[in-house]
C-alpha positions in Angstrom: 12.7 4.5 11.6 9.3 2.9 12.3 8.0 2.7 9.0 5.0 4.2 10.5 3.7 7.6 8.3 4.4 11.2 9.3 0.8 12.4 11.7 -1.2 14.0 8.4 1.0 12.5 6.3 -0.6 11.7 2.9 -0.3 7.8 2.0 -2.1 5.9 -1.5 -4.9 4.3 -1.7 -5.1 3.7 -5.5 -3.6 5.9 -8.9 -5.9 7.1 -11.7 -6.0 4.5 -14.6 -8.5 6.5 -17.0 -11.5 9.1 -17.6 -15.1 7.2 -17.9 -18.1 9.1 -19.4 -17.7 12.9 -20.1 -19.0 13.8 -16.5 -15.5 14.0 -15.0 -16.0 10.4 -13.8 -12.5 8.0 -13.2 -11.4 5.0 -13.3 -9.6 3.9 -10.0 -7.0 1.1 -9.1 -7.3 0.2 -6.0 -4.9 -0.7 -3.6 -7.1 -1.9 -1.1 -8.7 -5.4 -1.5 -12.0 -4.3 -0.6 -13.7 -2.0 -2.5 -16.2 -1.4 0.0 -13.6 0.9 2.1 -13.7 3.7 -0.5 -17.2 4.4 -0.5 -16.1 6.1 2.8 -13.5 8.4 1.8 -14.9 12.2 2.0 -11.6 14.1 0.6 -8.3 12.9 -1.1 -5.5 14.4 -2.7 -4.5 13.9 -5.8 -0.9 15.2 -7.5 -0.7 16.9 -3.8 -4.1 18.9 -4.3 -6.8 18.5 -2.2 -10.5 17.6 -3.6 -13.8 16.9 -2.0 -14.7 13.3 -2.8 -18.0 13.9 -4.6 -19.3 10.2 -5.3 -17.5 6.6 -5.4 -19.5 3.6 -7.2 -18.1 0.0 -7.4 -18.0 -1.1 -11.5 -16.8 -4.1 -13.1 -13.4 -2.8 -13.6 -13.0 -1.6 -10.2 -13.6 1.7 -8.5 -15.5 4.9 -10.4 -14.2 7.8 -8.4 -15.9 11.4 -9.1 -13.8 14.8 -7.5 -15.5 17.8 -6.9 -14.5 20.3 -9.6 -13.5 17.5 -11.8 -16.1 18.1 -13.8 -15.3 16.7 -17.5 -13.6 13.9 -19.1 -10.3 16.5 -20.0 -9.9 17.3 -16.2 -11.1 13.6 -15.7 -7.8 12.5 -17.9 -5.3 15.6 -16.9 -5.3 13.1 -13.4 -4.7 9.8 -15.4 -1.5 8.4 -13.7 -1.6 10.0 -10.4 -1.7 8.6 -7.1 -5.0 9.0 -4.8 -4.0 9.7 -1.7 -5.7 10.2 2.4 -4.3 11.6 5.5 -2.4 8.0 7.2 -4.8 9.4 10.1 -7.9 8.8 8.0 -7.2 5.8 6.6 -9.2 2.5 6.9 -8.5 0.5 9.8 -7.2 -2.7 9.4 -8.3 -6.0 10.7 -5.3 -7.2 13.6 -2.5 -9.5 11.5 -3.3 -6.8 8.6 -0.7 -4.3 7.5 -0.9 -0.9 5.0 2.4 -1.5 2.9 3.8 2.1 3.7 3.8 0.5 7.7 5.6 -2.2 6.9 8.3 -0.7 4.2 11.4 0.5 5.9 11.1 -1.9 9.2 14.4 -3.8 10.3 14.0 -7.4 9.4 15.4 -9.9 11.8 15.9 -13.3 12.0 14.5 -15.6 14.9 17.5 -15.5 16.6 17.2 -11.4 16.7 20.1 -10.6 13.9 19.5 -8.3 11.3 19.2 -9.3 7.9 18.2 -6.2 6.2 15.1 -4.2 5.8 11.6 -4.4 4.2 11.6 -2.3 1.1 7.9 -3.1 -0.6 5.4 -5.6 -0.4 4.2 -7.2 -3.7 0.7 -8.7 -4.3 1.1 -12.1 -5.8 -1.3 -14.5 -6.8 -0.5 -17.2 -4.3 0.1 -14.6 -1.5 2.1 -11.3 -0.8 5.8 -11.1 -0.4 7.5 -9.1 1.1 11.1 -8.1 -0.4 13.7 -7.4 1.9 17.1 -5.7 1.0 20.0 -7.5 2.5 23.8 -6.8 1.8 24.3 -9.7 -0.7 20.8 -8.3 -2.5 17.2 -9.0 -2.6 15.1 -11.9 -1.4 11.3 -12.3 -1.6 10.1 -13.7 1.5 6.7 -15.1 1.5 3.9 -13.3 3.7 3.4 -16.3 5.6 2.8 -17.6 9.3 5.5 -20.8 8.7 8.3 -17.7 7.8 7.3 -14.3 8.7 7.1 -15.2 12.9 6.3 -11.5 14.0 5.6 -7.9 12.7 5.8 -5.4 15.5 5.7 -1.1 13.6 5.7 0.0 16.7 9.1 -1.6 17.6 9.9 -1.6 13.9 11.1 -5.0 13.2 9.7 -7.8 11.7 11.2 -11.0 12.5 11.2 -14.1 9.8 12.6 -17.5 10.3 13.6 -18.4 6.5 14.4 -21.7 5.2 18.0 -22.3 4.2 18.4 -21.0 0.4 15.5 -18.2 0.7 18.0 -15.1 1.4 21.2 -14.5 -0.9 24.1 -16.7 0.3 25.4 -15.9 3.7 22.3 -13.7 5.3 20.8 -16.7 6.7 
């Protein structure tokens, strides 16, 4: 497994927190850091529906997302909770050292040394940095998203290799 989406495959770019106004206007939370990368999208697809992108503005609480034939705060809040998705092949491209969490999620993780120690199951946004959390026999471990530990990330390959510190994995991965 690559860890690399399906060609058309739908992937998230944010979930619907909440109608605004009575216009059929939405809240958005983003999962981007940049807000300016949604004023591009032209269609997404929300709860597996497709919709026209009809107008994206950048507010204080984060994205206002309007869908074509969303038209009123009810249809506005029948989509409160649901993921916003966009083909992986019309997804933002990423600077290089960047990754889309859905690339990374399912990759083998290795040490330095090339032997397994499990496999990337999710990224989290922290406030220092992002960690990603690998699943290893004994468990979990958070590794930070760091230079000084995670050495390589390779999707095509589908590895990433890390060079932890002695205590960072559960006892006897490292």
């Amino acid at each position: 497994m690559t860890g690399e989406p399906e060609e058309g495959a739908p992937v998230a770019v944010g979930r619907v927190r909440r109608p605004h106004g009575v216009r059929g206007e939405m809240w958005l939370e983003p999962y981007a850091a940049d807000p300016a990368r949604y004023r591009a999208l032209r269609r997404v697809f929300v709860g597996g529906r497709p919709y026209p992108v009809a107008g994206v503005r950048v507010g204080r609480e984060g994205i206002l997302l309007r869908l074509a034939g969303v038209d009123d705060r009810t249809a506005a809040d029948a989509l409160r909770g649901l993921e916003v998705c966009v083909p992986a092949e019309e997804r933002a491209e990423l600077p290089a050292g960047r990754y889309y969490v859905d690339d990374l999620v399912g990759l083998r993780v290795l040490g330095p040394d090339g032997r397994p120690l499990g496999t990337a199951v999710d990224v989290r946004s922290l406030p220092a940095q992002d960690v990603l959390v690998v699943r290893t026999k004994q468990g979990e471990a958070w590794v930070p998203m760091v230079r000084a530990l995670v050495r390589e990330v390779d999707v095509a390959a589908g590895r990433i290799v890390i060079d932890p510190p002695a205590g960072l994995l559960p006892e006897g991965e490292a």
